[in-house]
C-alpha positions in Angstrom: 234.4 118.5 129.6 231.7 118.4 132.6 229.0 119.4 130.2 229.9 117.3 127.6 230.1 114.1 129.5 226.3 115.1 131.1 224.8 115.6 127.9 226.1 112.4 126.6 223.9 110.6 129.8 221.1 112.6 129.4 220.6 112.5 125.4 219.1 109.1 125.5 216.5 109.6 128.2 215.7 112.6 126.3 215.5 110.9 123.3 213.7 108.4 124.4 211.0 111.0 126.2 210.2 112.6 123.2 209.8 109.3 121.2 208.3 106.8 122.9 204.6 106.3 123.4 203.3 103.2 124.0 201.2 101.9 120.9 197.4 101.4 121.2 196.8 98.0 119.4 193.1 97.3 119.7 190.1 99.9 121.0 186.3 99.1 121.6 184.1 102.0 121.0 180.0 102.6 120.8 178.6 105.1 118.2 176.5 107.9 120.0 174.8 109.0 116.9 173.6 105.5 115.9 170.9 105.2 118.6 169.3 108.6 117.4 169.7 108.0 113.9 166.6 109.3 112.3 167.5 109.3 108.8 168.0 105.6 108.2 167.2 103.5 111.2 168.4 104.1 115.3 170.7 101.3 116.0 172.9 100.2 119.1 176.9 100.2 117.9 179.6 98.0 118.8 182.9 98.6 117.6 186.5 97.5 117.6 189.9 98.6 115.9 193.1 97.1 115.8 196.7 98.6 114.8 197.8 96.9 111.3 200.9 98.6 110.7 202.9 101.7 111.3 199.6 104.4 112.0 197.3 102.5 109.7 194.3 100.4 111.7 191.2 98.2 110.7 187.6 99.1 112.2 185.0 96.9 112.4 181.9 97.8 113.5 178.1 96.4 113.8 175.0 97.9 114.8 171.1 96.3 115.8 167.7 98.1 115.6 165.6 97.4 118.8 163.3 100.1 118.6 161.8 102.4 116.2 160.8 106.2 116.8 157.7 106.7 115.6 154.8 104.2 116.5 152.1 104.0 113.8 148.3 101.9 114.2 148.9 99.2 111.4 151.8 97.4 112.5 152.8 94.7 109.7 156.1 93.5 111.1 158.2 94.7 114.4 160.7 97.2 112.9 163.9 95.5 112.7 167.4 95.6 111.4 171.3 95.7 111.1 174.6 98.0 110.0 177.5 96.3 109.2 180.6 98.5 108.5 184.5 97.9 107.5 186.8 100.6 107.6 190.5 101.0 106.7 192.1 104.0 108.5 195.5 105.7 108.1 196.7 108.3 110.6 198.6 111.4 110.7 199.0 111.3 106.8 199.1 115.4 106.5 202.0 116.2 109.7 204.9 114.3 111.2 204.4 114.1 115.0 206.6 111.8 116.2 205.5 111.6 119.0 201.6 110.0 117.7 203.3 107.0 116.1 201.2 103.8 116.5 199.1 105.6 118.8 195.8 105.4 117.0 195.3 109.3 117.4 195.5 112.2 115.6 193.6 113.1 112.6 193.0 109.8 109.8 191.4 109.5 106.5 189.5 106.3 105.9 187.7 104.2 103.3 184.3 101.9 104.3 182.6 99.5 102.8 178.9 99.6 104.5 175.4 97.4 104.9 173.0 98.3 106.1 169.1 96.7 105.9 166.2 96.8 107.6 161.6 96.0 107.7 159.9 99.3 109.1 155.9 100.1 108.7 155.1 102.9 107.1 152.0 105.4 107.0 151.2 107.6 103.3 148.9 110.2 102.5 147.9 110.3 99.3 145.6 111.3 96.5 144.6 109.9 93.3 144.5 112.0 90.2 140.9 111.1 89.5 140.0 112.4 92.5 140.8 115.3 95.0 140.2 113.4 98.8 143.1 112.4 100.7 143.7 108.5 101.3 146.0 106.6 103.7 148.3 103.6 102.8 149.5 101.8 105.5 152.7 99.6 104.2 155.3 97.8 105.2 159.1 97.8 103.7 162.1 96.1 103.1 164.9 98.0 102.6 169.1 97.0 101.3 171.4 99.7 101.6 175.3 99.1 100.6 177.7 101.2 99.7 181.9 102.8 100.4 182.3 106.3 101.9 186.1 108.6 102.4 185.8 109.5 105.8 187.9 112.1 107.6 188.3 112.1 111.3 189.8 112.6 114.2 190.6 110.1 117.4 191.8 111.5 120.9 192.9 110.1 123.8 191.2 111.5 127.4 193.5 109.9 129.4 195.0 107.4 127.7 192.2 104.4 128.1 189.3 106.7 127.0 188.8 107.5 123.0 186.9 110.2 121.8 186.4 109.4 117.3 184.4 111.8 115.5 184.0 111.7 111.9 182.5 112.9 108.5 182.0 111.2 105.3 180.5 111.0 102.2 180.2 108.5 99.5 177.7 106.6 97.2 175.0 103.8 98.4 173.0 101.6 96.4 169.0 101.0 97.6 166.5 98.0 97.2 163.3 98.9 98.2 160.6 96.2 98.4 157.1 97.3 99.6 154.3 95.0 100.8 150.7 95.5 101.2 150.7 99.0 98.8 147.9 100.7 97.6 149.6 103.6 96.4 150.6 103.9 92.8 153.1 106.7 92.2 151.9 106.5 88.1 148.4 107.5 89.3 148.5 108.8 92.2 150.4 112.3 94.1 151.8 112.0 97.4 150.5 114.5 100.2 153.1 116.9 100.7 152.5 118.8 104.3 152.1 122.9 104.4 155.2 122.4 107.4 158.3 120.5 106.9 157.9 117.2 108.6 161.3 115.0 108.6 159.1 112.1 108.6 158.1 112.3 105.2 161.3 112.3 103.2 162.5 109.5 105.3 159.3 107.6 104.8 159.3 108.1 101.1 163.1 106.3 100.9 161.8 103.1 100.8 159.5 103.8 98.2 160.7 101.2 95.4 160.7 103.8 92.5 163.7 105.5 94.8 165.9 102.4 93.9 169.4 103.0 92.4 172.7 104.8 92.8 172.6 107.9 95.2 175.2 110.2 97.4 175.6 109.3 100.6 176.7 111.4 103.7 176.9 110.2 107.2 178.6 111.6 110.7 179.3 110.2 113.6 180.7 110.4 117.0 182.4 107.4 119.1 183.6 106.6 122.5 185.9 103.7 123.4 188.3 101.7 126.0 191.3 101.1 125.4 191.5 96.8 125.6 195.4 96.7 124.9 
């Protein structure tokens, strides 16, 4: 009878211990990758998400090009640009952990919509057919990238303030390319393709506007963030 009666006071603090987490309702992060992305353009990240119903969020995030990584002679314009992403995530859609509910953790799968554009100078080396000597085209571009990725992540808590959101996706983009001040002709003319990989020529060759159109798209990331509320 003793036992009984205790376990009748005890089951709802237990209950209550197992199930009760207080929701996370809006997080600020910063990408880390951003800033050293090489293969599109290095920006600086600001994001923030907020809880939109039971485990499902919205993220928002926006990024700014101050800098660019290589510095070449003929500079047209000051490299420049912006990333604009909107992403809908939902949360702990392949276990039940009670105890994650509205927390904004756990593993998520998410869908984004993203923009991203930028003006960068560019440096060629080329050769027409007519003729075997090497030439070099100094451009500038303007580039529109837009495009929706599936992303699968996962966000952890470090101590409850402190987010740690790493991610993959992959998707489709579509690119606009528009090039100033070319001399090089890609109907009469062959790029210069170097003896040792260098990652700066595939990149460079993106905004080439013959490499318009539909493509796959993979990105990865990894984010840090506060807690606001």
């Amino acid at each position: 009878m003793k036992f009984k009666f205790l376990l009748l006071i005890l089951l709802p603090f237990l209950g209550s211990s197992q199930t009760y987490v207080k929701p996370n309702r809006f997080i600020i992060k910063t990408n880390l990758a951003s800033p050293m992305d090489a293969f599109s353009f290095p920006t600086v990240n600001l994001s923030a998400e907020t809880r939109i119903g039971h485990n499902v969020s919205l993220a928002a995030e926006v990024g700014y090009q101050f800098y660019a990584f290589r510095k070449i002679d003929t500079q047209y314009v000051t490299p420049h640009g912006i990333k604009a992403n909107m992403e809908l995530r939902f949360y702990n859609l392949f276990y039940k952990d009670i105890r994650k509910e509205n927390t904004l953790t756990g593993p998520y799968l998410g869908f984004n919509f993203f923009y991203r554009a930028n003006e960068n100078n560019l440096t060629l080396q080329y050769y027409p057919h007519y003729m075997g000597n090497t030439k070099t085209d100094c451009m500038w571009a303007n580039r529109v990238v837009w495009g929706s990725n599936v992303v699968l992540g996962y966000q952890g808590s470090l101590s409850g303030c402190v987010f740690v959101d790493a991610y993959v996706g992959l998707g489709i983009m579509n690119r606009t390319n528009l090039n100033y001040n070319r001399e090089y002709n890609n109907n009469t003319d062959s790029l210069f393709r170097a003896v040792d990989f260098n990652i700066a020529e595939p990149i460079d060759n993106a905004y080439l506007r013959e490499h318009d159109g539909w493509r796959v798209n993979f990105n990865f990331g990894l984010r840090v963030g506060i807690k606001i509320k």
